[in-house]
N, C-alpha and C positions, 0 to 999 in steps of 0.2 A: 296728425290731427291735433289740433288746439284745444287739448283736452286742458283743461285748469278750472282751479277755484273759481268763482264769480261772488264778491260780495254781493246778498241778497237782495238788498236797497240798491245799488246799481244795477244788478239785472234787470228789476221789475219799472224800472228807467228809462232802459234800455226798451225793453220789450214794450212800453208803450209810446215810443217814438214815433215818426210816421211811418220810417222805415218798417216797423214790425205791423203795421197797418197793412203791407205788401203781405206778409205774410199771414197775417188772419185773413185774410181774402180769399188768400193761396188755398189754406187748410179746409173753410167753408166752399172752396169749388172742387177740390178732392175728396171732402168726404162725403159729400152729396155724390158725388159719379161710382167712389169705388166701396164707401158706404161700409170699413173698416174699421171709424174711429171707433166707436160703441162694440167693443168687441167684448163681449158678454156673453156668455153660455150657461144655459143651467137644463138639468135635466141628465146630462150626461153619464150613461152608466159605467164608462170606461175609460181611464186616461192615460195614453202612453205617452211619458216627455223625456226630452234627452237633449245634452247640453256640449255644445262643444265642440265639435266635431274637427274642423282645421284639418281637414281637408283626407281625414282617414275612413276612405270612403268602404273600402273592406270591412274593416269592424263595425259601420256603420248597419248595412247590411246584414252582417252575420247575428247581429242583436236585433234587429227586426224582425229578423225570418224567427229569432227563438222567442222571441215573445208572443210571432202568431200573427203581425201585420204584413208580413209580405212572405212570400213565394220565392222558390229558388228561381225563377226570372225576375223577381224583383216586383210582380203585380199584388194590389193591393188584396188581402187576405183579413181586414183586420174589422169586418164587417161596418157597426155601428160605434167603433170606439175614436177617440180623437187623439190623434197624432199633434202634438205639439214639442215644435224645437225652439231651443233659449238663444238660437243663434250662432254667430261665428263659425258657420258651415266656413268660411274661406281663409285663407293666408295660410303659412310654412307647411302645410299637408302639401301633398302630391298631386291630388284626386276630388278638390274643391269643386269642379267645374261637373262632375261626377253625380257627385251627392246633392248638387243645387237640381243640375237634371231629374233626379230619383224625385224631390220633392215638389218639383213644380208637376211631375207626371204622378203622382200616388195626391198631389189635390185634387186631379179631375176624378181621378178614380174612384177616392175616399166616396166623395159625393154622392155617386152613380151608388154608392154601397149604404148610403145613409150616415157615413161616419164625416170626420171632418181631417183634413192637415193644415194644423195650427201654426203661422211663424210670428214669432217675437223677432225684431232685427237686434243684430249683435253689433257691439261698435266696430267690428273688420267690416260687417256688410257695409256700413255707414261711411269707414276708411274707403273704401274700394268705391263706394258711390263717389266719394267727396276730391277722389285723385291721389287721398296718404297711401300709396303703395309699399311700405316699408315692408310689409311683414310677405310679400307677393313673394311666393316662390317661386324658381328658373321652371320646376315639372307645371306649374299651373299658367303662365306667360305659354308653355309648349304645347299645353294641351288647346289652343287655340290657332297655332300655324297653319292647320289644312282651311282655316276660315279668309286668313289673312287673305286680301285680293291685292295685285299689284301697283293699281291706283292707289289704297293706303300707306305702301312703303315711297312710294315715290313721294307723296305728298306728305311725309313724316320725313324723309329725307331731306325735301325743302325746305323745311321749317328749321330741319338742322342745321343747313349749313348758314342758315341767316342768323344762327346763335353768337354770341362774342366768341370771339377768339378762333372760328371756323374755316372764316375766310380765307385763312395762311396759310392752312393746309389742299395738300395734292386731293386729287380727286380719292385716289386709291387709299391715305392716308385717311381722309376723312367717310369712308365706306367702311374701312375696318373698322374704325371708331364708331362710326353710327352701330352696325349688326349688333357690336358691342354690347351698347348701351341701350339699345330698339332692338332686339332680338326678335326674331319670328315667332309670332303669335300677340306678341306686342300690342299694335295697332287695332287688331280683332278684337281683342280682350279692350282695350280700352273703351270702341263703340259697344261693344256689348253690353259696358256696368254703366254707358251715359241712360241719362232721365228716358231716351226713346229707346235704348236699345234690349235685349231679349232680356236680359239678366240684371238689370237697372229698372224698367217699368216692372217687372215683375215683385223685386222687392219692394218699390215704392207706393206698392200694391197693397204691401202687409202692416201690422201693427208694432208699439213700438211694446205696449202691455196690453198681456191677457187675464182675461177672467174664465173660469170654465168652475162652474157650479160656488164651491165656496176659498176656491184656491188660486191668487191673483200668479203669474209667471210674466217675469221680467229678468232680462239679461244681465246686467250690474244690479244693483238693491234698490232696498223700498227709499231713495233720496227724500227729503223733505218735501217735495213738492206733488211725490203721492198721497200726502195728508194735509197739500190743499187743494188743490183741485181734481175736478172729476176725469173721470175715468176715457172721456169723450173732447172731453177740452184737453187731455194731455195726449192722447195719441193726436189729436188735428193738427194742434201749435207743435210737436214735435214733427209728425213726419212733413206738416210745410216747411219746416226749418231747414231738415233734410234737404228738401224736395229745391226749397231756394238754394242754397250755398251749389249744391249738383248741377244747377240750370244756369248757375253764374259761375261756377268751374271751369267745365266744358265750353261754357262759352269764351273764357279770359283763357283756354287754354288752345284752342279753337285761332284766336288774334297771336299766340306766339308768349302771349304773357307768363303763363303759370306753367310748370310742367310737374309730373307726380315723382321726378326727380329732385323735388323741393319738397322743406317739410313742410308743416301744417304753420311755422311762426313765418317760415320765410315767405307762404303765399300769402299770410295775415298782411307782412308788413309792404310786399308790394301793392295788395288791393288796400291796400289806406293812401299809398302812393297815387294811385290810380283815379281814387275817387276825388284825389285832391287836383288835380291834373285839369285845367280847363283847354289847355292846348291838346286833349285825343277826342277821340270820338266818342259821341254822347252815348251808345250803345253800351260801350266800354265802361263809361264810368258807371253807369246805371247796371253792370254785371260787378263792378268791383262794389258797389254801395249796397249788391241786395248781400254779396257773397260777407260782409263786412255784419251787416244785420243780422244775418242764419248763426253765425260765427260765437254773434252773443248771446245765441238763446242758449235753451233747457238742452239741449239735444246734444250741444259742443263742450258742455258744462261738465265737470270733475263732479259734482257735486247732482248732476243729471243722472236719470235711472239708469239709460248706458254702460254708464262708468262708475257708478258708486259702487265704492265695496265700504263702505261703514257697515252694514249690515253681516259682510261675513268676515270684517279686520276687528272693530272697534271693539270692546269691551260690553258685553253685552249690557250690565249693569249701568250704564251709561248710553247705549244706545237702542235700548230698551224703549223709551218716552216716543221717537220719531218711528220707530215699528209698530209703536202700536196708533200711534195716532193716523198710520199710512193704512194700516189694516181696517181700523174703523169706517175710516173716509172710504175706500174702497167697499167697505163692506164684506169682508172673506174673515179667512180662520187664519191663514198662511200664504207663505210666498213661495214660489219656487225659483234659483235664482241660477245662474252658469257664472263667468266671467273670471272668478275668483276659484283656481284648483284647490280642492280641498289637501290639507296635508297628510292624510291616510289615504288619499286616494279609493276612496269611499262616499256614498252619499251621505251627510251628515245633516242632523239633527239640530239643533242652534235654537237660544232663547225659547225652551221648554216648547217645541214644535214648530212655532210661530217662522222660523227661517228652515227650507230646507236647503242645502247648498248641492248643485247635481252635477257642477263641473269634478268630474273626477279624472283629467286626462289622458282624454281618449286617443289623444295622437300620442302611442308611447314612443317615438323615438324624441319627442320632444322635450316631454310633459312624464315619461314612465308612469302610466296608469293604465286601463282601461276603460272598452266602452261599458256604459250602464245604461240602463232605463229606468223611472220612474212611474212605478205601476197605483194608479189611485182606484178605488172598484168599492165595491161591497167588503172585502175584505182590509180595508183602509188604505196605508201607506205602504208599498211594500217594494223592492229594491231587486231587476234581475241583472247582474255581473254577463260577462263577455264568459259562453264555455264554464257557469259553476249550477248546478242545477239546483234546483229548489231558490224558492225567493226568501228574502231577509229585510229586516226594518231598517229603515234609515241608522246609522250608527251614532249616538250622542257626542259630539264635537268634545277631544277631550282637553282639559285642563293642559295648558303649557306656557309655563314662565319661563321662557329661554329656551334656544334652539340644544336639541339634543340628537345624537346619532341614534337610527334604525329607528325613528318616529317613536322612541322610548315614551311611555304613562309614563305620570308621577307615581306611580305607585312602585311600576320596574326602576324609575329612576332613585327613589329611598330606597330601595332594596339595593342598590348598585352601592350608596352611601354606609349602607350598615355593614358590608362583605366585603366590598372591593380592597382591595392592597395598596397600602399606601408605598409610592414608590419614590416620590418628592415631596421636598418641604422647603419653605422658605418666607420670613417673615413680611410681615407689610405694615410698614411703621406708620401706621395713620390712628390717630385716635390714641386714647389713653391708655387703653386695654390692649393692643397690640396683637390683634388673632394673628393667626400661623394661615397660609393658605396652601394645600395638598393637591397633590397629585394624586391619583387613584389610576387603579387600571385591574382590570377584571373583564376575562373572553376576547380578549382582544383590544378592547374598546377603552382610552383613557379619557378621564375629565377629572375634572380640576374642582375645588372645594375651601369654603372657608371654614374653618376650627377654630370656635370662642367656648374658652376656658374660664371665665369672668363668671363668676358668680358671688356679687357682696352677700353681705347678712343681710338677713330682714327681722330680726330676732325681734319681737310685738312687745311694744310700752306698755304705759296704763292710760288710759282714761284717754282725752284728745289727742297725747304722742304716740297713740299705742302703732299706729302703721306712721312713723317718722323713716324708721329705717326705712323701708317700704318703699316709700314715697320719693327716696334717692338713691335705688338700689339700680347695678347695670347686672344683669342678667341672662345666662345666654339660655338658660329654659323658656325666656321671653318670647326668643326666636322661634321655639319651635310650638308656642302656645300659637305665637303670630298667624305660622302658617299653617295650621290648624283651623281657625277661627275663620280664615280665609278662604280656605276649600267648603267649611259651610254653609259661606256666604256666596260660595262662587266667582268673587272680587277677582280672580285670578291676577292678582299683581303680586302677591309673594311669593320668592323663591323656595323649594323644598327643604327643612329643613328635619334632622333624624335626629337621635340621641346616640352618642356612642361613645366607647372609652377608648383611647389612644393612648399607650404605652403607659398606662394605670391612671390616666386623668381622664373624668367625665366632661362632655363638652356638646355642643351644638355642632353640627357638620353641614354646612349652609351650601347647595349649588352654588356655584360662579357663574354667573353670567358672563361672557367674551365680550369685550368691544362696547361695554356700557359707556352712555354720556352723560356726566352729571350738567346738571343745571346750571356749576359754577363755572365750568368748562363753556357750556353754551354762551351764556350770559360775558364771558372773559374774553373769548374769542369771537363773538358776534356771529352764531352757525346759523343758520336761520333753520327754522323748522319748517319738514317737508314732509311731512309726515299723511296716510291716508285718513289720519283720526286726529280729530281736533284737537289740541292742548290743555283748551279750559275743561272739557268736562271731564277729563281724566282727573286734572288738576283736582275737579269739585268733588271725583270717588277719594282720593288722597284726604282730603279734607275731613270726609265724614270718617272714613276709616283711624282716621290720629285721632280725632274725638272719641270716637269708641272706645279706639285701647290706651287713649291716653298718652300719645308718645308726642314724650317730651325732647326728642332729639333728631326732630326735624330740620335739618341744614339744606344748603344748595348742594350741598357736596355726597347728601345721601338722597337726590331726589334727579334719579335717573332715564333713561333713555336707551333702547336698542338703537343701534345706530342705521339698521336696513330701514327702520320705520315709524321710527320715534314713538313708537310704543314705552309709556310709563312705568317702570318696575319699582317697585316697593323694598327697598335693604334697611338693615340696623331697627330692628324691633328691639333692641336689650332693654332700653330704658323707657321700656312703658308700662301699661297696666298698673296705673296710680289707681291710690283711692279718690280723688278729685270727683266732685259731683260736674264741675264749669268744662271747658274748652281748653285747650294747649293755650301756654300764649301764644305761640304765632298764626291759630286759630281764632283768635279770638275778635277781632274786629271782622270777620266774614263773615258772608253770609252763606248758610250752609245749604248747596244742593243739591240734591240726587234725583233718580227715576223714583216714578211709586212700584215698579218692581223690586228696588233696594229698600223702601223703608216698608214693601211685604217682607224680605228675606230677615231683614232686623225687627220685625214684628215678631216674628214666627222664633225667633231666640227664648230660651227658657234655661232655669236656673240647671236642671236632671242633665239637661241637653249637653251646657256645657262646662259642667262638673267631672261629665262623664270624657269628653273631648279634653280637656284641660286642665283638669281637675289636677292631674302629675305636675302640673307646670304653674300652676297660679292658683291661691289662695282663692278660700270663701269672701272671704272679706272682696277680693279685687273681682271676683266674678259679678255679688252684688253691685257695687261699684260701676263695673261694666254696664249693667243690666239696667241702673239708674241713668247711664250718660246716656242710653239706646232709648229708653223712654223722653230726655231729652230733645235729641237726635228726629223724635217721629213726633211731635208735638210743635216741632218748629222749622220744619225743611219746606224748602221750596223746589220744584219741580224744574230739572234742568226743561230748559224749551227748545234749543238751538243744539246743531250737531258744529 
């Protein structure tokens, strides 16, 4: 699938081209017939959603029957409550073709009972419509062989052997090669997911977002463009998107052109070949120019509800502004979203309710989770596990700056720092101060730790020198005021850091991050950033945060990077927390922006609060100080607008 970025200003270019003319046509003669855009529900006294599934159609099941919607034959049981799935019933499971049956048979049902079965499509449904077969597994290709009729092998055979490089081969040669690569079930499964076929009209059936009383559910997150348009115009213009590039697939696929043995760039760049082509046939290129159009909508888009995971990757204090602006436009409380496994493998909690995330990896030989369901009622939010009885509340998404083993809290993680044994040591000669960085290892389990023993004087002048010392002091108590300060902000970008003595010296004991990129590495080496979360506005939490604590020792070289996801991390707090009323210099020509959830969390800062927090690590003087740059800080920020 040609899942990517789309700059905004080119999409909305794109989309009013004439080409996209085709497809607001499209969407206005689909939604009149199947009458799904506007999928809004209210009143609803029961909600059962579930996210994920991929093809594990047993635990699918066995969590239904225990929450009471269906019967050990599998009939719907679930009276007047609404069944809603986030999608991605298909690809690497077994038993896809299984659990799409359950669902299309428990919506007629539901009805006859007063309830409803809700689908949100997933972007596998949308792969499997569009031809990206990559994730198609050999059991779900099989479970369609007794359909297979012999006129589709023969006439997949022919296609075959008209391929390059075919013709050279024996007959028998080219039959093992075909079964091969065309395996039995093959051709069935393929009409199946086309626009007319059972399992293709059916999805194309459904919506792309739901509403169901005051809580919107979407497969990937709330992207930008659920906070601008409505709720009726984004399911139309999406599923004609859909609906074109599938009816221009099949058909390019249909003439010999495309096959789902190709990815989503290579069929891109043949139908641009195509449309440019005046020597084929006019059919053709009018399939390769609509499939070219669908390709640049919302739907194909990285940055489309589909596929966003800003909502359950990015930094919540930064992505904070386009959540809630999705939420309003829509008009709900909350989102419920799949797409993105959570890393507890639990339904999590995110930006103070406003996100819940329900992918918990229900296919465990894949994903090692289970299935869940998400129960909404009179008793609010509530969580039932695969075989755990009694229900529980979404779990709050916790804190993690850097990957750690057995899904370690920060909290397990500084307990590990203060006990653990040090078993290695070895210098790291950067910077003037020179920390030690250690090895640790306790239960098994080792990681790795930086040790800063640097502590100048700050010994207080008189009168205007009285904080000089102060004011050019490196300090490694900094570090752990830092990440302090940060946990009550929630900023999650500082590493854990504890207090403890090593072999009679006091010192900061800072997590290590593996595989960090700084900036000057990026910048040196030309890496391009690929990251699921934007650059700038982590950049802009960076910003406001060195103005807070005042750090003056902002480099390229300490302004970093995980390398799986170009996620922003925060190191070398020693030399901050000046008394300075202004901005860092290399703050200082910027302009300063955050969410108004962050300059709530820096509102909500008080003298007790963090006297009491850091009071061991940083002077009255530098707290005031603080509390004057944060007054600052709210008196003149600007509202990140863009993700």
């Amino acid at each position: 699938m040609a899942c990517r970025r789309l700059n905004p200003v080119l999409r909305r270019l794109l989309l009013n081209s004439l080409l996209h003319l085709a497809i607001v046509v499209l969407a206005v003669g689909h939604a009149s017939a199947e009458d799904n855009t506007e999928a809004r529900y209210s009143g609803v006294s029961r909600v059962v959603a579930f996210a994920d599934v991929h093809g594990a159609y047993a635990d699918l099941t066995r969590i239904l029957r225990q929450t009471g919607i269906i019967d050990e034959q599998n009939n719907w049981t679930g009276g007047d409550s609404y069944l809603v799935s986030l999608g991605d019933i298909l690809d690497r499971g077994p038993q896809s073709r299984e659990a799409l049956d359950l669902l299309i048979s428990l919506q007629a049902e539901a009805g006859e009972a007063g309830g409803k079965v809700l689908f949100a499509l997933g972007n596998h449904e949308v792969m499997n419509l569009t031809g990206d077969w990559r994730y198609v597994s050999a059991q779900e290709i099989a479970g369609f062989a007794d359909d297979e009729t012999l006129q589709q092998r023969q006439a997949g055979y022919a296609s075959f052997r008209r391929q390059p490089g075919q013709a050279s081969l024996s007959d028998d040669q080219a039959k093992t090669e075909f079964d091969k690569q065309y395996p039995t079930g093959y051709f069935a499964r393929l009409e199946a997911f086309s626009p007319h076929g059972r399992y293709g009209s059916w999805l194309l059936g459904q919506s792309v977002v739901l509403i169901v009383n005051d809580t919107l559910f979407v497969h990937g997150g709330l992207s930008p463009a659920l906070g601008e348009m409505p709720l009726a115009e984004l399911n139309a213009t999406m599923m004609a998107e859909i609906r074109l590039y599938a009816e221009a697939w099949h058909a390019l696929n249909k003439t010999g052109h495309v096959s789902s043995k190709q990815d989503a760039q290579a069929v891109v760049a043949i139908a641009t070949a195509l449309a440019a082509d005046e020597n084929i046939a006019e059919e053709t290129r009018l399939a390769a120019s609509n499939l070219l159009a669908a390709n640049a909508g919302l739907a194909f888009s990285a940055d489309g509800p589909l596929w966003y995971r800003g909502s359950a990757l990015c930094y919540p204090l930064s992505e904070s502004s386009i959540t809630r602006r999705a939420l309003q436009t829509q008009h709900v409380q909350r989102a419920v979203l799949g797409h993105t496994t959570t890393a507890s493998r639990k339904v999590e909690n995110r930006d103070d309710g406003r996100i819940i995330l329900l992918d918990t990896g229900m296919l465990n030989s894949i994903y090692h989770g289970r299935a869940a369901v998400l129960i909404i009622d009179e008793h609010g939010l509530q969580v039932s596990y695969l075989d755990q009885e009694g229900l529980e509340p979404p779990v709050v998404g916790t804190r993690k700056v850097g990957a750690r083993p057995n899904n370690m809290s920060d909290d397990e993680l500084a307990e590990f720092l203060r006990t653990a044994s040090v078993i290695g040591s070895e210098a790291i000669p950067v910077g003037v101060t020179q920390p030690t960085r250690l090895t640790l290892e306790k239960d098994g389990i080792q990681l790795r730790a930086i040790f800063k023993t640097e502590s100048t004087d700050i010994r207080r002048g008189r009168g205007p020198n009285k904080n000089r010392m102060l004011n050019v002091s490196d300090r490694w108590q900094y570090e752990i005021a830092a990440y302090r300060l940060d946990r009550m902000l929630g900023l999650d970008m500082v590493p854990v850091a504890v207090e403890r003595n090593i072999e009679g010296r006091d010192g900061a004991l800072i997590f290590w991050m593996d595989g960090l990129i700084s900036l000057l590495k990026k910048n040196r080496e030309k890496i391009s950033f690929e990251g699921w979360c934007p650059q700038q506005p982590q950049h802009d939490l960076m910003y406001v945060w060195d103005t807070l604590i005042y750090n003056d020792d902002r480099t390229q070289q300490n302004v970093t990077y995980t390398q799986n996801d170009w996620m922003l991390k925060l190191i070398d707090q020693s030399r901050s927390f000046r008394t300075y009323r202004n901005k860092p210099p290399y703050v200082r020509e910027r302009e300063l922006k955050m969410t108004r959830e962050m300059a709530d969390r820096l509102a909500a800062l008080d003298s007790g609060q963090l006297s009491a927090e850091l009071g061991a690590y940083i002077n009255r003087d530098q707290i005031r100080a603080l509390l004057r740059r944060r007054d600052s800080l709210i008196n003149g920020w600007a509202e990140i607008q863009s993700p």
